[in-house]
C-alpha positions in Angstrom: 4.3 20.9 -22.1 4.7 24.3 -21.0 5.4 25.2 -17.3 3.1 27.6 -17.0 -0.6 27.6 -17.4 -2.7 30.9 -17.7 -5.2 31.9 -15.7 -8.4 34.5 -16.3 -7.8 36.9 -14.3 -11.3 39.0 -12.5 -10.2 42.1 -15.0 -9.8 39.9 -17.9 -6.1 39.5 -18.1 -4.7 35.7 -18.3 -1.9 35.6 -15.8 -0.3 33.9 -12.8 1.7 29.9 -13.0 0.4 26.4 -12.5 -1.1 26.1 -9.0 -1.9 29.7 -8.6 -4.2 32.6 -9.6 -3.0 36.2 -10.0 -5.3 38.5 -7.9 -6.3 42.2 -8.9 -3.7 43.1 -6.3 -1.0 41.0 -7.8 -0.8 38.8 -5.1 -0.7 35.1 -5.9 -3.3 32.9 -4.6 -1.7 29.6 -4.1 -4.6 27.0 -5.2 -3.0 23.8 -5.2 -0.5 22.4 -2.1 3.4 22.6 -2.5 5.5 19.8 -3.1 6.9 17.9 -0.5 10.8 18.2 0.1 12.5 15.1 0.8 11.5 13.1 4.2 9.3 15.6 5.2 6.4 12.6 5.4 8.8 11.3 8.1 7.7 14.3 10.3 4.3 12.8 11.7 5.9 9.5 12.8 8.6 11.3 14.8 6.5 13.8 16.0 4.6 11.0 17.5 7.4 9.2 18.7 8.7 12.3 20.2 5.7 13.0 22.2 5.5 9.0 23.1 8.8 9.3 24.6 8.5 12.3 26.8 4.6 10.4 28.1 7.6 7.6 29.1 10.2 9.9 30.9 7.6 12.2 32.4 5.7 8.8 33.9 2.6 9.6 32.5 3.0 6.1 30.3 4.0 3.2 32.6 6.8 1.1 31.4 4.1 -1.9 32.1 1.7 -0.5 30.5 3.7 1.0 27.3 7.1 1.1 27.4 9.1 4.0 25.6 10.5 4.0 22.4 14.3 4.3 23.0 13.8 1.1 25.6 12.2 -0.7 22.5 14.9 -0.1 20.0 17.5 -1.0 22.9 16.1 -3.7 23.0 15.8 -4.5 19.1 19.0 -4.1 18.7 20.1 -6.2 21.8 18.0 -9.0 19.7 19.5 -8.7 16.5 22.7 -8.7 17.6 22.2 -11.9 19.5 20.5 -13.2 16.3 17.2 -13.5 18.3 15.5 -11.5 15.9 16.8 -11.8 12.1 15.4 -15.4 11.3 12.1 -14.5 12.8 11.7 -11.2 10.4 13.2 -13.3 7.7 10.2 -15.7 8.3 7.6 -13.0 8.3 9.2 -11.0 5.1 8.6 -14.9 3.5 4.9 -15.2 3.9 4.0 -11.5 3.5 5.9 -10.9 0.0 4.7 -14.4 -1.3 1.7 -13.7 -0.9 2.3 -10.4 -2.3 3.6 -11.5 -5.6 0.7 -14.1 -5.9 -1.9 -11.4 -5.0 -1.0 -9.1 -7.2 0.0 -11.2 -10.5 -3.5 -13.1 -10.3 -5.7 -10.1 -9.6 -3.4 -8.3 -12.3 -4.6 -11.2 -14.6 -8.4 -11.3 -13.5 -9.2 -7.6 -13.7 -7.1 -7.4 -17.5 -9.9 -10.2 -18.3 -12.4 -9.0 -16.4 -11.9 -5.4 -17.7 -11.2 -6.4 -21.4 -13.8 -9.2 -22.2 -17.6 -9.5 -21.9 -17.2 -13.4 -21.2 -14.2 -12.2 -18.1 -16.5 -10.0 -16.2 -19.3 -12.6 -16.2 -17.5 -15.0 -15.1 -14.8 -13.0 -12.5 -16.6 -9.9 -11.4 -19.5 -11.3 -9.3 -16.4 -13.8 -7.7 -14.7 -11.4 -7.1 -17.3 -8.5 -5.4 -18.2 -12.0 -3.7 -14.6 -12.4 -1.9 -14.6 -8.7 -1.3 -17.6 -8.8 1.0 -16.6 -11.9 3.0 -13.4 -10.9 5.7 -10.7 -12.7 5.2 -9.9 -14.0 8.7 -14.0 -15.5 8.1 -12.4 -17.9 5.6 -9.6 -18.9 8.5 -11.2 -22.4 9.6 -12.3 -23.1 6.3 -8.8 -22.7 5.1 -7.0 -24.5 7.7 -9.3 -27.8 7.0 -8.1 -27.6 3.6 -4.4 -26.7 3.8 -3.8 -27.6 7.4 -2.1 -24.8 10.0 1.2 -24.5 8.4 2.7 -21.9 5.7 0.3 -23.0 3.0 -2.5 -21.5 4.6 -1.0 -18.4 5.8 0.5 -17.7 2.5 -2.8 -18.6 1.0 -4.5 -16.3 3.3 -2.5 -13.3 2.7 -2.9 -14.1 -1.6 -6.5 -13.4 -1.3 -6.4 -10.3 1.0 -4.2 -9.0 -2.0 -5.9 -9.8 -4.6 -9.2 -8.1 -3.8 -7.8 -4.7 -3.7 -5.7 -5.5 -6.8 -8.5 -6.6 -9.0 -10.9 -3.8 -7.8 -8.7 -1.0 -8.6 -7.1 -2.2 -11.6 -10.4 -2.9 -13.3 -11.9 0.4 -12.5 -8.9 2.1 -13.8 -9.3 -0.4 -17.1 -13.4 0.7 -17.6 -12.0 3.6 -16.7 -10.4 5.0 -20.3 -11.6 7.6 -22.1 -13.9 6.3 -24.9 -12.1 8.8 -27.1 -8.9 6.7 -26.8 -10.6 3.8 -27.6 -11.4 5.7 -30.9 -8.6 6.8 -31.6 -6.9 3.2 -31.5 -9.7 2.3 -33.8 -8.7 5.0 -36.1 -4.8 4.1 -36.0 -6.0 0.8 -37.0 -4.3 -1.1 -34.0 -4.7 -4.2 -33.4 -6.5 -5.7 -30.0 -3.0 -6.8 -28.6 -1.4 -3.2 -29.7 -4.1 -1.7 -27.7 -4.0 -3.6 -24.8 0.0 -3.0 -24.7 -0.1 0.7 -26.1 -3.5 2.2 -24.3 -5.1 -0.2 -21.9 -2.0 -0.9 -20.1 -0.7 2.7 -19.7 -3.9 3.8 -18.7 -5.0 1.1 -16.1 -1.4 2.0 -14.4 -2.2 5.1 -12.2 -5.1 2.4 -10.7 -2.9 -0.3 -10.3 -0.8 1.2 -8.3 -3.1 2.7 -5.9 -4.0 -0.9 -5.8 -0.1 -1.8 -5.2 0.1 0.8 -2.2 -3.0 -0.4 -0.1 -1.1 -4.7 -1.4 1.7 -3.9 0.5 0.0 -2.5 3.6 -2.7 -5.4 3.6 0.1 -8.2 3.2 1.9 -7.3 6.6 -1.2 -6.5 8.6 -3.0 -9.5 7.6 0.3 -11.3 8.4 0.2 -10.3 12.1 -3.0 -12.1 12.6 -1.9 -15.1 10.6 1.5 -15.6 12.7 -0.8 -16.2 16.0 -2.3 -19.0 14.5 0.3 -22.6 15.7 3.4 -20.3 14.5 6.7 -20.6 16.0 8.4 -18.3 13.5 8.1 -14.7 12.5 7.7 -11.4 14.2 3.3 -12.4 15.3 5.2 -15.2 17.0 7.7 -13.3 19.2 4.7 -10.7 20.2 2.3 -13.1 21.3 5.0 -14.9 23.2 5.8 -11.5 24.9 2.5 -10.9 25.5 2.4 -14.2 27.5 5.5 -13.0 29.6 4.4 -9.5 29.7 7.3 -8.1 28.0 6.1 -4.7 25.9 9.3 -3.8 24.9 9.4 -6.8 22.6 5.6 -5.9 21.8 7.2 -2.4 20.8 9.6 -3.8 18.9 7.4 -6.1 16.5 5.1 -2.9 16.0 7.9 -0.6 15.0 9.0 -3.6 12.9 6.0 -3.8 11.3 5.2 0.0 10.7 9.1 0.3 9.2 8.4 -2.3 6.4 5.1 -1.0 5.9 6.6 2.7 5.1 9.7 1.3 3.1 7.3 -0.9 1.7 4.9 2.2 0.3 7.7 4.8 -0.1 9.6 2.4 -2.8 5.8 1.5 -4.3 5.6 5.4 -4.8 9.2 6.0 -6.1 8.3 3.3 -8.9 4.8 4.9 -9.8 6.7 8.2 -10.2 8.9 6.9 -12.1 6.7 5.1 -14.4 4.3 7.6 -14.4 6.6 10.6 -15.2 4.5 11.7 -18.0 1.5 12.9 -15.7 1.0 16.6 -14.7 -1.6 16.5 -11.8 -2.1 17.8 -8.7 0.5 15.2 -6.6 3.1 15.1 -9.1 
């Protein structure tokens, strides 16, 4: 596909480049944003930190109340080199990507039935919208009753937090495909598994992973809940222990913990979906 798109310009004339308009002046009128150079999404967070950190130094944030930044990653570091730290992240990296992988392979599975079959979405969809209306720390004593309080339930927990979000996006991106695709697969004579594989698939992607990115962001933060609950592992565990003994560097530390994997999490979620989906000209590519 060409590089350049043409644009009418007010006298007539088709001019200017994808993204902007040629004016009678023949100025260009930029209409869509740039993109992004490399770690510049990085510049909010440290913006923010940089302003934490001089609230700290200046004594407008008590150490008591907040402490600062650099003391937190002092102290983080002091933790994993005495290997305070490590098997407690190693614990909560467990239960959040296992109930990641289960999340998303079953709502993967429900919404391609759901999406694809007449006798799938009457049996899955109204489940499903169900789930997504009750919270899922509601479900908590139910879930304990059944599995008991140890990593069954917290797994289980975080699998249907996942799955919601998975199933909801994926099918709307399946119901989603243009009818003239449909037709055109109709037309090719191709088979129903050649157009699951060749159409539905492809097209449901761009949903499933805006599905992925919100997974991997619900996984950790229903986590942090989850680890108060008769844990002695994982990184909920250490910051409801130093809540008890008033420690908010540690408090610090499990936060920035949990924002970090969050971030890597979503910034290796994107990498793959523009990867995958290099074929797309649109407005964020």
């Amino acid at each position: 596909m060409a590089d350049f798109i043409s644009y009418p310009s007010p006298s007539g004339r088709l001019t200017g480049s994808a993204g902007d308009q040629q004016t009678e002046s023949g100025k260009a009128v930029r209409l869509t944003p740039g993109r992004l150079p490399t770690g510049a999404r990085l510049i909010g967070p440290l913006l923010v930190l940089i302003v934490w950190e001089a609230a700290s130094r200046l004594g407008i944030l008590s150490p008591y109340t907040l402490t600062a930044p650099s003391t937190a990653v002092v102290t983080g570091y002091a933790m994993l080199a005495d290997g305070a730290l490590l098997p407690h992240l190693l614990a909560s990296a467990g239960r959040a990507y296992a109930g990641l992988f289960l999340g998303v392979t079953v709502g993967v599975i429900l919404a391609l039935l759901s999406g694809l079959t007449r006798s799938g979405e009457t049996l899955i969809d109204g489940v499903v919208q169900i789930k997504r209306a009750v919270p899922t720390l509601a479900l908590v004593p139910l879930v304990i009753i059944w599995l008991g309080i140890g990593e069954a339930m917290k797994i289980f927990l975080i699998f249907t937090a996942v799955l919601v979000p998975v199933y909801i996006n994926t099918h709307a991106a399946l119901r989603g495909i243009d009818i003239g695709h449909v037709e055109l697969a109709r037309t090719l004579g191709l088979t129903r598994g050649e157009f699951i594989r060749k159409v539905a698939l492809p097209g449901a992607l761009p949903g499933f992973f805006v599905s992925l990115r919100l997974a991997v962001t619900l996984c950790w933060t229903a986590l942090v809940v989850l680890e108060l609950i008769n844990t002695q592992t994982g990184i909920g565990y250490l910051m409801n222990r130093a809540r008890d003994w008033g420690q908010t560097d540690v408090i610090v530390v499990g936060i920035f913990i949990y924002a970090i994997l969050g971030f890597v999490s979503d910034t290796v979620v994107r990498l793959i979906e523009s990867r995958a989906l290099a074929y797309r000209r649109a407005l964020g590519a």
